[in-house]
Backbone atoms as SQL, in Angstrom:
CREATE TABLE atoms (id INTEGER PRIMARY KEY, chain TEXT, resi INTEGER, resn TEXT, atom TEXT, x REAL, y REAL, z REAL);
INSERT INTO atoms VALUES
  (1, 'A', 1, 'UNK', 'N', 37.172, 34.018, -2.196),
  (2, 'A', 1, 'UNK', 'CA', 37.712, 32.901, -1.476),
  (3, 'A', 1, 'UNK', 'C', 36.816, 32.606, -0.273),
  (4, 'A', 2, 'UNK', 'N', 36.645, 31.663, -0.087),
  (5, 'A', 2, 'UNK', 'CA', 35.953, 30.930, 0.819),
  (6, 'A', 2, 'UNK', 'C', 36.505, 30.871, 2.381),
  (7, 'A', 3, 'UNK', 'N', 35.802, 31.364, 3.429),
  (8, 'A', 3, 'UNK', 'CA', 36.289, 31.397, 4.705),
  (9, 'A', 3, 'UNK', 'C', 36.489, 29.647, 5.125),
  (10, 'A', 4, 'UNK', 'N', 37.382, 29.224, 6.292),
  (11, 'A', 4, 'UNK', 'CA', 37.784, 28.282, 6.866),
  (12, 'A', 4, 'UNK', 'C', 35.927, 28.148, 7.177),
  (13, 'A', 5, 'UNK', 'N', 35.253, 28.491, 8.090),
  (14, 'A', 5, 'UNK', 'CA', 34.452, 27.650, 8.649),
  (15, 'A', 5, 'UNK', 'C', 33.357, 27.499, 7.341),
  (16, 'A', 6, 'UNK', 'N', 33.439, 28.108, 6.489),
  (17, 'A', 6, 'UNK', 'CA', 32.159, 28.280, 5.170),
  (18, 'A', 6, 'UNK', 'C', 32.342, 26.545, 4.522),
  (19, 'A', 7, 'UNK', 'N', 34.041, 26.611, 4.590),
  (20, 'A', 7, 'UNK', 'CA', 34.561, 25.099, 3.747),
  (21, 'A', 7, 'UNK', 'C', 34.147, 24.237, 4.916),
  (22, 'A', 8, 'UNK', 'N', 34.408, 24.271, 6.123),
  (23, 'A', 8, 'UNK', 'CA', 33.924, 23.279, 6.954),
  (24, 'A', 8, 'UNK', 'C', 32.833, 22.853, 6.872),
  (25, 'A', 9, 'UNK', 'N', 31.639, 23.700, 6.682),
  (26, 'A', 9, 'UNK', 'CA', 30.153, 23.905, 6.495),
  (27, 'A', 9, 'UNK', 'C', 29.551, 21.948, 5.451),
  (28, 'A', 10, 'UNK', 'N', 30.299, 22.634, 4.560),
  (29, 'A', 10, 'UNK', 'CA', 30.623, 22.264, 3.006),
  (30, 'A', 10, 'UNK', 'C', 31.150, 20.991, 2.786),
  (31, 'A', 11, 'UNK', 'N', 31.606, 20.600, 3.689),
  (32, 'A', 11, 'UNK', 'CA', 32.883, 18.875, 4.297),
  (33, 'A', 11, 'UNK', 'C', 31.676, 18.436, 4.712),
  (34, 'A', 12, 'UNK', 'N', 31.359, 18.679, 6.082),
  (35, 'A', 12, 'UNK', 'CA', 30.250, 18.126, 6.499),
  (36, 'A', 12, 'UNK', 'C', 29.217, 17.943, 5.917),
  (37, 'A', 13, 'UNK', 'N', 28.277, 18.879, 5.011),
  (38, 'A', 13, 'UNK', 'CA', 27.613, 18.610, 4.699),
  (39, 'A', 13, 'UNK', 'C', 27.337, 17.516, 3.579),
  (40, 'A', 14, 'UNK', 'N', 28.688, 17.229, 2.619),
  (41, 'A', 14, 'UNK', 'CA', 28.864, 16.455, 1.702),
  (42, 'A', 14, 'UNK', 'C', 28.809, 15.055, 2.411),
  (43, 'A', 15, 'UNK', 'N', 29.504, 14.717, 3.543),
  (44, 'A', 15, 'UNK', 'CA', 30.175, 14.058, 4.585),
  (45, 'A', 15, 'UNK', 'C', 29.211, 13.057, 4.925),
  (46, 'A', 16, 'UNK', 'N', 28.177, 14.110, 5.323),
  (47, 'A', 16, 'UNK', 'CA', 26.594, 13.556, 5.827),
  (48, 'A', 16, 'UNK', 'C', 25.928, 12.925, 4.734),
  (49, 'A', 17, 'UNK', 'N', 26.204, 13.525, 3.875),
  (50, 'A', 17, 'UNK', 'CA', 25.071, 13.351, 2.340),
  (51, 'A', 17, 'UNK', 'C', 25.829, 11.947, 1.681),
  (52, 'A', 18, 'UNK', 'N', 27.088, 11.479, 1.877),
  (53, 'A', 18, 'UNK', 'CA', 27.466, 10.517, 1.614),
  (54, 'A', 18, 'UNK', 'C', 27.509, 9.616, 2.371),
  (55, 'A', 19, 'UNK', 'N', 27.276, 9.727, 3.897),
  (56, 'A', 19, 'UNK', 'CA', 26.862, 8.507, 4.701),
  (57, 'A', 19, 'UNK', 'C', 25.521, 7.819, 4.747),
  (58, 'A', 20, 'UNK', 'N', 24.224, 9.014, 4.472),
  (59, 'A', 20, 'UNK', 'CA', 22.725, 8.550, 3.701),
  (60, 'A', 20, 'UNK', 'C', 22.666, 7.593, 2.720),
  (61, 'A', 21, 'UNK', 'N', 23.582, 8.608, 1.762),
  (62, 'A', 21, 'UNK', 'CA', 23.655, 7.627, 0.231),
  (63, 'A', 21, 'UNK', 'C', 24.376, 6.151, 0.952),
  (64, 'A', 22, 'UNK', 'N', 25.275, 5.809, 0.973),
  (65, 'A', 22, 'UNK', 'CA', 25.589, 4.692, 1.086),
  (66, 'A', 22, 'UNK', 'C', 24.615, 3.558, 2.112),
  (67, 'A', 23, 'UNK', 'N', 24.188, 4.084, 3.397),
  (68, 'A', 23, 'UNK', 'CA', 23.394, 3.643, 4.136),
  (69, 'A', 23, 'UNK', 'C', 21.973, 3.352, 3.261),
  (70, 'A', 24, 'UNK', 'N', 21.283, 4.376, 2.554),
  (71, 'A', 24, 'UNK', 'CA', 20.141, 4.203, 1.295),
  (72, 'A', 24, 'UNK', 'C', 20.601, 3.225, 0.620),
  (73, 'A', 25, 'UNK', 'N', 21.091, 2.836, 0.177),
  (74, 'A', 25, 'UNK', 'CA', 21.928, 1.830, -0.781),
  (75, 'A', 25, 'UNK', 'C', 21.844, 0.221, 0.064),
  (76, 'A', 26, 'UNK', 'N', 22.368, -0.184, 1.176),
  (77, 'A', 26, 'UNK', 'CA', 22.839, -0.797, 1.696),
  (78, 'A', 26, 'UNK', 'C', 21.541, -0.964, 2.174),
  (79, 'A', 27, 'UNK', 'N', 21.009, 0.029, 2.991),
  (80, 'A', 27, 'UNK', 'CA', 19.528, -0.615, 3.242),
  (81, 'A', 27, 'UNK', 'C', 18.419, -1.279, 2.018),
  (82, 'A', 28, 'UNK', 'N', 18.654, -0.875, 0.907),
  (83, 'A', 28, 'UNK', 'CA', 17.594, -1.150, 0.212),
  (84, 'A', 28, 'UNK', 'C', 18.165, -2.144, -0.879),
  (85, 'A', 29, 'UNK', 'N', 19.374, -2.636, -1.021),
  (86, 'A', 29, 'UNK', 'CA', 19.983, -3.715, -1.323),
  (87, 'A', 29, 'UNK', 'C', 19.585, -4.671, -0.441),
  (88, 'A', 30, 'UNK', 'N', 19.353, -4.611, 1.003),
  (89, 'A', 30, 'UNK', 'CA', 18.767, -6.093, 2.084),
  (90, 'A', 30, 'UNK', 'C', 17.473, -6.173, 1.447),
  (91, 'A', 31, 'UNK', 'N', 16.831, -5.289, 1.022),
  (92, 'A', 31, 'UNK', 'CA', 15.151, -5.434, 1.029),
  (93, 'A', 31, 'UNK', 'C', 15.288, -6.226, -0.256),
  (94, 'A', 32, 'UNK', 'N', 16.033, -6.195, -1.274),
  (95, 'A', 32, 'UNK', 'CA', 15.424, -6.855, -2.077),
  (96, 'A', 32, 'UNK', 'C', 16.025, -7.853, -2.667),
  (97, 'A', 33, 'UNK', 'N', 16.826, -8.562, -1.429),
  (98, 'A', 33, 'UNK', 'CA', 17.834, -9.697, -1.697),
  (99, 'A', 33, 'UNK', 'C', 16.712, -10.535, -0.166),
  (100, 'A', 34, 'UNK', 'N', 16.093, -9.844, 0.806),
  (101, 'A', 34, 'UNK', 'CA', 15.369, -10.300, 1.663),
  (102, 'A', 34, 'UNK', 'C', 14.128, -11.591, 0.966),
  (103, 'A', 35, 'UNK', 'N', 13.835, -10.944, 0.433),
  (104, 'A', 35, 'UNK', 'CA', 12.479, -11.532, -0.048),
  (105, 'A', 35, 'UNK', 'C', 12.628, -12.070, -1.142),
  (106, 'A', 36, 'UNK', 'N', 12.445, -13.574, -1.471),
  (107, 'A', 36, 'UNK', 'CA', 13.212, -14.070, -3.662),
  (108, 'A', 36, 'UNK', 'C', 11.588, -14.194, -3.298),
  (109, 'A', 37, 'UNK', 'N', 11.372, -14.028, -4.703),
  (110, 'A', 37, 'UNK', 'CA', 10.440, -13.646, -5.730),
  (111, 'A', 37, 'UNK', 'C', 10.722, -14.511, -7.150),
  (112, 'A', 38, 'UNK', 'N', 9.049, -14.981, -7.437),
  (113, 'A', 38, 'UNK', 'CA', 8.898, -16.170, -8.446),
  (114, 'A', 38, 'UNK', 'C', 8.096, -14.925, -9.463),
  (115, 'A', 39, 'UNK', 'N', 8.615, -15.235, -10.749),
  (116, 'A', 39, 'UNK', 'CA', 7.576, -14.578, -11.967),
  (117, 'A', 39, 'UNK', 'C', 7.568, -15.189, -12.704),
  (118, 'A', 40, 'UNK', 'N', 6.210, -15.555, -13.389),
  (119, 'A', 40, 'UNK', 'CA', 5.719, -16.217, -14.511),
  (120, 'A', 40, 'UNK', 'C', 5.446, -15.653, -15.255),
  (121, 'A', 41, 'UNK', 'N', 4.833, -15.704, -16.370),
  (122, 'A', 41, 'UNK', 'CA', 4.688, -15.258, -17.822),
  (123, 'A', 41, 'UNK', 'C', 3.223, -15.852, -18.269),
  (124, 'A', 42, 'UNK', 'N', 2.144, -14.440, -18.806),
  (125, 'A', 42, 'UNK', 'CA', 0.622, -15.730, -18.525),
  (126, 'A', 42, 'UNK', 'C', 0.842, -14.814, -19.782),
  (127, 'A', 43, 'UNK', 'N', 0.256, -16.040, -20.947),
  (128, 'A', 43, 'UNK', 'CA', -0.769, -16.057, -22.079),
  (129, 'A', 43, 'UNK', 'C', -2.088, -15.880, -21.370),
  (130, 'A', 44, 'UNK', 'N', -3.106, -14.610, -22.301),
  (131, 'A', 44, 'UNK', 'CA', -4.142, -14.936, -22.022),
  (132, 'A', 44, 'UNK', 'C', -5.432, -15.015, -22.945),
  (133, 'A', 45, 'UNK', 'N', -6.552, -15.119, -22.800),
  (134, 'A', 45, 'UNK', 'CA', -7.319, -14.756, -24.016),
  (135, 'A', 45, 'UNK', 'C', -7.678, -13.422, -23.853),
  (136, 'A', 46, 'UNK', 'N', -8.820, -13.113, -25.133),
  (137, 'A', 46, 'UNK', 'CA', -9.371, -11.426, -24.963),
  (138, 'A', 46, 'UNK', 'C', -8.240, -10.660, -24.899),
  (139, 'A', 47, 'UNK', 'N', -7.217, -10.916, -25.782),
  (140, 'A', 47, 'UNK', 'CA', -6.003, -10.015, -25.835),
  (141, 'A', 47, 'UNK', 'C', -5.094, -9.381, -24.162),
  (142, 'A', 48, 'UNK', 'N', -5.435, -9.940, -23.395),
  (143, 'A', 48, 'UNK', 'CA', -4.288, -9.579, -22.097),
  (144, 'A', 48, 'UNK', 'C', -3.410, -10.790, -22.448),
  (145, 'A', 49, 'UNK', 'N', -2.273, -10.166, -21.454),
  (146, 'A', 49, 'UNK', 'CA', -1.115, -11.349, -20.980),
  (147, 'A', 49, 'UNK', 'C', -0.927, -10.398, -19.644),
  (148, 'A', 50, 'UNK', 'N', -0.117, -10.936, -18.991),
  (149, 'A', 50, 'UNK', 'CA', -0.178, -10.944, -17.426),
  (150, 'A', 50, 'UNK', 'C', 1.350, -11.203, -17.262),
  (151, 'A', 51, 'UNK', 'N', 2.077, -10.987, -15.637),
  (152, 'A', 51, 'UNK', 'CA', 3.422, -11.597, -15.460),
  (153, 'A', 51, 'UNK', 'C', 2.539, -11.510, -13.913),
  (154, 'A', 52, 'UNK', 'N', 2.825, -13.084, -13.225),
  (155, 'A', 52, 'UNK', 'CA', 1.936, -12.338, -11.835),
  (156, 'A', 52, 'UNK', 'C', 3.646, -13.025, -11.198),
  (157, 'A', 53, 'UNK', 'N', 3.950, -12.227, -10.670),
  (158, 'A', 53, 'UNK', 'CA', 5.319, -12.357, -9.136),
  (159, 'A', 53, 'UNK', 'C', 4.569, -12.634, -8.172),
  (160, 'A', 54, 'UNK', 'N', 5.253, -13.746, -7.675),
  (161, 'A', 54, 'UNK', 'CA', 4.767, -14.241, -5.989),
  (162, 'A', 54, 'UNK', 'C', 5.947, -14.030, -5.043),
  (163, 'A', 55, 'UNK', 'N', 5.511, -13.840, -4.092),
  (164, 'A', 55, 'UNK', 'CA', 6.910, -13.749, -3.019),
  (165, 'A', 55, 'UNK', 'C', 7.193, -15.348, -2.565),
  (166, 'A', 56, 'UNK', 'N', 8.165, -15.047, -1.995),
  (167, 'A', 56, 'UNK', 'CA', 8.628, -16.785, -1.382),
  (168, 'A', 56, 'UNK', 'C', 7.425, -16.865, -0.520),
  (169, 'A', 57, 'UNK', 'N', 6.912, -18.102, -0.218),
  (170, 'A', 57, 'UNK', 'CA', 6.213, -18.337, 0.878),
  (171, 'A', 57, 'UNK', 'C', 6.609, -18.445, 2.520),
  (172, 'A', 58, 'UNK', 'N', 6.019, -17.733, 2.890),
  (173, 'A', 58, 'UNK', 'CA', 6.039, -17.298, 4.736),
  (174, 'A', 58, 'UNK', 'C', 6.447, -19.179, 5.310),
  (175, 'A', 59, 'UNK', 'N', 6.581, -18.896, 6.102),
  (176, 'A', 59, 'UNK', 'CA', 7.444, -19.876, 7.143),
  (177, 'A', 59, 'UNK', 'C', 6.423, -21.480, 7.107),
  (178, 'A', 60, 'UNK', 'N', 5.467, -21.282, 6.799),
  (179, 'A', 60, 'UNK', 'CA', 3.838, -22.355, 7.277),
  (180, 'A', 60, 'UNK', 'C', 3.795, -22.594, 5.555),
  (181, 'A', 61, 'UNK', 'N', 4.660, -22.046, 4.700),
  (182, 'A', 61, 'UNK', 'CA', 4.155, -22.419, 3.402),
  (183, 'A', 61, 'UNK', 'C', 3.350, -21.616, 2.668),
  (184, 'A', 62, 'UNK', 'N', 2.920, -20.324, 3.453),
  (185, 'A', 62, 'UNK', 'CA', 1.503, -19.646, 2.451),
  (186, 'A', 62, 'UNK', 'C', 2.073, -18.709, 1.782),
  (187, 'A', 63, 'UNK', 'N', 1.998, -18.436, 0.687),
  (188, 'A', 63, 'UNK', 'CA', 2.216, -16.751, -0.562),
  (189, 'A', 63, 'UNK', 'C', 1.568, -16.253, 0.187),
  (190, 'A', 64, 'UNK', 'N', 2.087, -15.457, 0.754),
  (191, 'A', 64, 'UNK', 'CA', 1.450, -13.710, 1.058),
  (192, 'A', 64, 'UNK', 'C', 1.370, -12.996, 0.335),
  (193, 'A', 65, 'UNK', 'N', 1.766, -12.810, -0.798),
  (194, 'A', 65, 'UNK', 'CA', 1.707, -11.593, -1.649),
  (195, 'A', 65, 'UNK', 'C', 2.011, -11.667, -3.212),
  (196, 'A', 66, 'UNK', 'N', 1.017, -11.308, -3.909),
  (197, 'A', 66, 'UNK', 'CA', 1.177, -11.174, -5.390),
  (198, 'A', 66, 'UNK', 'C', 0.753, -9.652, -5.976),
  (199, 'A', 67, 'UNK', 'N', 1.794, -9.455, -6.546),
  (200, 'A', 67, 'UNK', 'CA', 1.826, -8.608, -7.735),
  (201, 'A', 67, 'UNK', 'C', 1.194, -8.755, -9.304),
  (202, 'A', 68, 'UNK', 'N', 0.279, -8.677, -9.624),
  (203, 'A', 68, 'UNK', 'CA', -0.267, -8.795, -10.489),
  (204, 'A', 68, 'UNK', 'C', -0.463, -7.757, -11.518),
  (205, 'A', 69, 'UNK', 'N', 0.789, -7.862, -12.790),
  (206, 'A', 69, 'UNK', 'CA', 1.033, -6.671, -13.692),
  (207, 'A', 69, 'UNK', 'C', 0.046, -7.262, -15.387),
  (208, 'A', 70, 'UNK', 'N', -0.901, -6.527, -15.017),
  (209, 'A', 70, 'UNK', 'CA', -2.062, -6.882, -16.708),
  (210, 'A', 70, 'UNK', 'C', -1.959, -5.634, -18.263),
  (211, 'A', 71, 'UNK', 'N', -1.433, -6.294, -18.510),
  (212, 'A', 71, 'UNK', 'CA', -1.169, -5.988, -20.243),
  (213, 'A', 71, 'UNK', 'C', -2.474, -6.071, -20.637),
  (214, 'A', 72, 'UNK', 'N', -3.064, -4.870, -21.194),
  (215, 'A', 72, 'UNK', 'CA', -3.977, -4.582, -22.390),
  (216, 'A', 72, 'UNK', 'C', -4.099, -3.891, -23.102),
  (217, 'A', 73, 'UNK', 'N', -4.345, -3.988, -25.042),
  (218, 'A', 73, 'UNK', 'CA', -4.544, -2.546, -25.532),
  (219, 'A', 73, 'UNK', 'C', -3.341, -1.580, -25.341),
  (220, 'A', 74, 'UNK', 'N', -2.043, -1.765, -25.232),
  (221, 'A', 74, 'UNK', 'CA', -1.155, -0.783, -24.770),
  (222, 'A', 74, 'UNK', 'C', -1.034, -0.031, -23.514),
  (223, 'A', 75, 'UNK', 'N', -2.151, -0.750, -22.197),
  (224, 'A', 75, 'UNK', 'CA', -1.670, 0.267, -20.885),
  (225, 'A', 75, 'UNK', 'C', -1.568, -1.150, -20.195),
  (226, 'A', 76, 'UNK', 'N', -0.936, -0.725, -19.212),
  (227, 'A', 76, 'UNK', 'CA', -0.641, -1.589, -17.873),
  (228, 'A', 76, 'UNK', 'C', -1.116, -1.346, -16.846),
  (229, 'A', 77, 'UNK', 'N', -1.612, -2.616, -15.866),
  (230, 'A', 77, 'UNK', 'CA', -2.210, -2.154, -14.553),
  (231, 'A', 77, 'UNK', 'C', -1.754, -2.989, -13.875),
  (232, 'A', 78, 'UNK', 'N', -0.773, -2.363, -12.575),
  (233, 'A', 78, 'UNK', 'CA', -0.573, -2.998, -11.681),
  (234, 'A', 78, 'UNK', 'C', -1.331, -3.208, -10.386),
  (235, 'A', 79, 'UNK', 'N', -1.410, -4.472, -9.744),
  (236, 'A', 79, 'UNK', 'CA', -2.391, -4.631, -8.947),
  (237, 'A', 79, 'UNK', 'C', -1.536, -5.597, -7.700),
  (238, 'A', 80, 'UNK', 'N', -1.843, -4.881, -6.479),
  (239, 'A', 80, 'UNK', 'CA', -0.998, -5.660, -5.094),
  (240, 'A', 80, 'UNK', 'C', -2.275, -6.941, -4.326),
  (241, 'A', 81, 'UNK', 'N', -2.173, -7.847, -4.559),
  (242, 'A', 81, 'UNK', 'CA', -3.207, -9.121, -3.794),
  (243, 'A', 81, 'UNK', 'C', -2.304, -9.714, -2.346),
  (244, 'A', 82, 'UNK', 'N', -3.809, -9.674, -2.486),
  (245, 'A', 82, 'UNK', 'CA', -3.207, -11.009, -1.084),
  (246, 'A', 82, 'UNK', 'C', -4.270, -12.220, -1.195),
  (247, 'A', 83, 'UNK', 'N', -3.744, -13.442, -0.088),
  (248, 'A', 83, 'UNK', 'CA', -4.834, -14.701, -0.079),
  (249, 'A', 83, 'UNK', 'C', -5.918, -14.313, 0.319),
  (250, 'A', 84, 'UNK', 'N', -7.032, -15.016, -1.038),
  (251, 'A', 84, 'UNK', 'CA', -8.437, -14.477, -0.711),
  (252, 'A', 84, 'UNK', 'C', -9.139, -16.122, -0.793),
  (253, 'A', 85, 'UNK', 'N', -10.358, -16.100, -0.002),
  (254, 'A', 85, 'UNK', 'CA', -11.316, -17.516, 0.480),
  (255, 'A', 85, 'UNK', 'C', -11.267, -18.035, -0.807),
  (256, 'A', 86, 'UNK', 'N', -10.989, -19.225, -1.060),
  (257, 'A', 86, 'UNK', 'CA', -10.772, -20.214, -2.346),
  (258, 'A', 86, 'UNK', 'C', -11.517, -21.725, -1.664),
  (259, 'A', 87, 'UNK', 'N', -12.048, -22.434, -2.491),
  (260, 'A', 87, 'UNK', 'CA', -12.649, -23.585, -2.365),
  (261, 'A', 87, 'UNK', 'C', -11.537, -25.032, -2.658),
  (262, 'A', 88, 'UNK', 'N', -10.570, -24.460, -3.995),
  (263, 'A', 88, 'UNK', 'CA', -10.214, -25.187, -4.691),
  (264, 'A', 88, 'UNK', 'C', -9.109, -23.644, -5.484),
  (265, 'A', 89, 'UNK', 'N', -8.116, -24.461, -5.304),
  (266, 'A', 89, 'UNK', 'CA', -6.557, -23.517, -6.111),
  (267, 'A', 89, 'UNK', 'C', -6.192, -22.672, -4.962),
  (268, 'A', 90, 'UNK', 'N', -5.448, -21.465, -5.869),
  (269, 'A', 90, 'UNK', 'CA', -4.730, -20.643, -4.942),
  (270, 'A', 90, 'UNK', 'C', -5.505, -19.413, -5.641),
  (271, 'A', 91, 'UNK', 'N', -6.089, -18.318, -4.249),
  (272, 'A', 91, 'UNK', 'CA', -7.041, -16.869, -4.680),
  (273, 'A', 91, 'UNK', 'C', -6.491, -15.919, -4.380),
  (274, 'A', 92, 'UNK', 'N', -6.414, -14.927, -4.852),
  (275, 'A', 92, 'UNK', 'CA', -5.792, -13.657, -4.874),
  (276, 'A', 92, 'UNK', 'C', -6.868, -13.090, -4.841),
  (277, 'A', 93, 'UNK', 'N', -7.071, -10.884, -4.121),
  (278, 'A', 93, 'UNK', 'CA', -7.913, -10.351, -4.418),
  (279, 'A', 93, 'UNK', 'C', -7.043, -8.916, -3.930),
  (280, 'A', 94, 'UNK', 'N', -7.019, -7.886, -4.231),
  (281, 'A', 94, 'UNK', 'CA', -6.888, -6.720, -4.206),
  (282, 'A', 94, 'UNK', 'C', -7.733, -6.553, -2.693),
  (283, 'A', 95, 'UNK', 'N', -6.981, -5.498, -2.039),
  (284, 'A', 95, 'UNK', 'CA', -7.599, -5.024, -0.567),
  (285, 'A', 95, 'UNK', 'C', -9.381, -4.771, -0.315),
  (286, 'A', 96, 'UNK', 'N', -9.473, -4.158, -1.668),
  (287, 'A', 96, 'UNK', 'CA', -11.214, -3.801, -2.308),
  (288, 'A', 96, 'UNK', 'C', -11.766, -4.844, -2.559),
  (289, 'A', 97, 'UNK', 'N', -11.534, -6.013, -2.657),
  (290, 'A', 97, 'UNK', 'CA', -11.653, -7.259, -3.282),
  (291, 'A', 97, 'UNK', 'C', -12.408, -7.656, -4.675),
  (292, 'A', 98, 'UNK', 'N', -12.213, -5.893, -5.637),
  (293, 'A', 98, 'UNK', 'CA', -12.457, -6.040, -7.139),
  (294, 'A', 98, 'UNK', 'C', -11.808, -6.320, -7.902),
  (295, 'A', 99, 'UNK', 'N', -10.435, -6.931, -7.787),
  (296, 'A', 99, 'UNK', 'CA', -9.788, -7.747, -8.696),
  (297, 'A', 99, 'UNK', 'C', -9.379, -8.869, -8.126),
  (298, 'A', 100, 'UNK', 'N', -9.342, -10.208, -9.116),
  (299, 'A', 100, 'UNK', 'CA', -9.182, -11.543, -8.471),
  (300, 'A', 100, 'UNK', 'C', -8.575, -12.267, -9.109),
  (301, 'A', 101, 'UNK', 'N', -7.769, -12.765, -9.169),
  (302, 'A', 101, 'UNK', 'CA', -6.702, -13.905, -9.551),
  (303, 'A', 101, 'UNK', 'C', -7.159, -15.057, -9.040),
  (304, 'A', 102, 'UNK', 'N', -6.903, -16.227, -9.808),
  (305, 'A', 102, 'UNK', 'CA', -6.990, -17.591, -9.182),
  (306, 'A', 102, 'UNK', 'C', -6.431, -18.461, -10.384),
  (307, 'A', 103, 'UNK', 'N', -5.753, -19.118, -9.666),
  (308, 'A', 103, 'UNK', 'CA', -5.190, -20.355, -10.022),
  (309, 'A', 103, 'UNK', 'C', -5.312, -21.983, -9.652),
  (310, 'A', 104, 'UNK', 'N', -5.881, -22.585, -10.784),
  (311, 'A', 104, 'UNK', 'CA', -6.706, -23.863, -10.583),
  (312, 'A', 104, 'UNK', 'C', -6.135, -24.830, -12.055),
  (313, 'A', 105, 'UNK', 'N', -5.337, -25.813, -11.293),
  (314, 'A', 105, 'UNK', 'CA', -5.229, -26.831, -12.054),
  (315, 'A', 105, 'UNK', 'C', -4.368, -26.264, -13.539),
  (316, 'A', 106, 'UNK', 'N', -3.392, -25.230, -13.383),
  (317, 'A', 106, 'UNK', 'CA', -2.734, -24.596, -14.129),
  (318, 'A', 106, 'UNK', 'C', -3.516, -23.822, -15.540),
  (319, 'A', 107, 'UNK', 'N', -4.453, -23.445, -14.413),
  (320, 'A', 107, 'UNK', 'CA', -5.747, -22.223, -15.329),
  (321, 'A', 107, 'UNK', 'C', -5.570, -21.110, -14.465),
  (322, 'A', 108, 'UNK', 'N', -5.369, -20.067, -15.342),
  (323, 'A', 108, 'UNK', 'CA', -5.484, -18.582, -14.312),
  (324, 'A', 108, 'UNK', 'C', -6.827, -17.893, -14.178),
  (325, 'A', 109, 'UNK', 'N', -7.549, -17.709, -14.133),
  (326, 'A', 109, 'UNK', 'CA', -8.610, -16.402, -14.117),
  (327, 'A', 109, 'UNK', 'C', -8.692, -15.121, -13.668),
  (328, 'A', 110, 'UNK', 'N', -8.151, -14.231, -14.226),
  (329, 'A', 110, 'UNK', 'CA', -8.435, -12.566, -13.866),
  (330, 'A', 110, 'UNK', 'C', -10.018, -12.602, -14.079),
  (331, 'A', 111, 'UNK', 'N', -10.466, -11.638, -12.865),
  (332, 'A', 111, 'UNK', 'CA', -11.592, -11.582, -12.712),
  (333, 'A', 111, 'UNK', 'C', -11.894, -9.864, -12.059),
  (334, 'A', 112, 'UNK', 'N', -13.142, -8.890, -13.183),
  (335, 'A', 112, 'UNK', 'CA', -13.154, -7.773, -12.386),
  (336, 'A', 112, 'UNK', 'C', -14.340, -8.241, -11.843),
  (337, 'A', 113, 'UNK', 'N', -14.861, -7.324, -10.499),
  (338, 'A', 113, 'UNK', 'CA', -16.031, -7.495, -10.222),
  (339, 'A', 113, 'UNK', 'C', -16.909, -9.063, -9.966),
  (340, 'A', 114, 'UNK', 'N', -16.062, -10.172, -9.854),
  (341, 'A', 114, 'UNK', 'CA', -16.451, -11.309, -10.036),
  (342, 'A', 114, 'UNK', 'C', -17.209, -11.714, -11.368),
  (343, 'A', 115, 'UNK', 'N', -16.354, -11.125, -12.413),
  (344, 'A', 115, 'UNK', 'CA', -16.915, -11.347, -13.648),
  (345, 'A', 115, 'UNK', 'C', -15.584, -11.527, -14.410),
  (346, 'A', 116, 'UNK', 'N', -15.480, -12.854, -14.855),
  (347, 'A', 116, 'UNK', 'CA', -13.776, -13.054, -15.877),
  (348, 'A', 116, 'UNK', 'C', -13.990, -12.412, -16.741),
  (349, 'A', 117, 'UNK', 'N', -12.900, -12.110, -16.410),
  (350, 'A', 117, 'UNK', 'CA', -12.271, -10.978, -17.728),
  (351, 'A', 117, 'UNK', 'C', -11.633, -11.881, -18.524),
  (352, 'A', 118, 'UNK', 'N', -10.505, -12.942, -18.399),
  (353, 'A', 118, 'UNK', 'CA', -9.259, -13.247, -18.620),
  (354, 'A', 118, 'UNK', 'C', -9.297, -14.525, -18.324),
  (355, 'A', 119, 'UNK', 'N', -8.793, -15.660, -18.747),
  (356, 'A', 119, 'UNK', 'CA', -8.556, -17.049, -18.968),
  (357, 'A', 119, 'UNK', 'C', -7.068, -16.491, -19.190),
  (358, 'A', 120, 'UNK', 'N', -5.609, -17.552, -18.425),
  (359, 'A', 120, 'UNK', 'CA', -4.775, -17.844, -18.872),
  (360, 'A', 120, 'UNK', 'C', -3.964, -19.293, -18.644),
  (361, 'A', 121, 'UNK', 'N', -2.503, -19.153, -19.095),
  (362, 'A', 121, 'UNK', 'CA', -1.811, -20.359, -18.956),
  (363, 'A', 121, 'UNK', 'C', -0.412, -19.469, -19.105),
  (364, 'A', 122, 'UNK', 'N', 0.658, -20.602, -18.076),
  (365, 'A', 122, 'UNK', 'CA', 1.710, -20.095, -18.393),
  (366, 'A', 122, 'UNK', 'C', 2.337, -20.309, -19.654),
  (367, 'A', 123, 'UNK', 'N', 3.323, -19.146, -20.020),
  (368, 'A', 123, 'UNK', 'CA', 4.009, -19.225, -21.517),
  (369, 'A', 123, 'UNK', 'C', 5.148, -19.981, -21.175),
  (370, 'A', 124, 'UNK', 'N', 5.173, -20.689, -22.219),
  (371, 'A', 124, 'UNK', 'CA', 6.306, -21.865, -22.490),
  (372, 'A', 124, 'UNK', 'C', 7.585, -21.472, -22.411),
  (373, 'A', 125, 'UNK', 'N', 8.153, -22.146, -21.275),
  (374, 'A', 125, 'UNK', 'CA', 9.603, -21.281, -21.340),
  (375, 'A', 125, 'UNK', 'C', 11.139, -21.439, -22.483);
């Protein structure tokens, strides 16, 4: 049998562990009701397809941030961009700036190394 303060121990500690959990919960339910998020669906050639998620755009109108998930051959690579120098469309580039997204005139280009890999278009919904 269990002493009075052993069970007290045991209250509390559950006590605590269920005010985390719910607080974990509650915090990370804001995060991802905070930010809406757009995903498309890319056909591509050379056997990829793509889904690139954009976040809502910041206050001035600009995407800050794309997720860029590439299907090939059976593996996946996820890749985090941000706005990179564009002439013409909207540019994406990885922090390293060896992967590149761009979107022009509802043409995608994955690009490693500044060398396309990938031509796409969105899939028909």
């Amino acid at each position: 049998m269990y002493s009075y303060l052993t069970m007290k121990k045991y209250f509390i500690t559950f006590a605590i562990g269920i005010v985390i959990l719910v607080l974990g919960i509650f915090l990370w339910s804001k995060k991802q009701t905070s930010v809406g998020k757009t995903t498309i669906g890319l056909s591509c050639d050379r056997g990829y397809e793509m889904t690139a998620t954009y976040d809502t755009p910041d206050q001035k109108g600009i995407l800050t941030r794309l997720l860029l998930t590439v299907y090939k051959d059976g593996n996946t690579h996820i890749y985090e961009m941000t706005p990179a120098m564009s002439a013409s469309g909207s540019r994406f580039a990885t922090r390293d700036q060896i992967y590149t997204f761009w979107e022009h005139q509802g043409e995608f280009t994955f690009a490693i190394r500044d060398t396309n890999e990938a031509v796409c278009r969105e899939m028909v919904k």
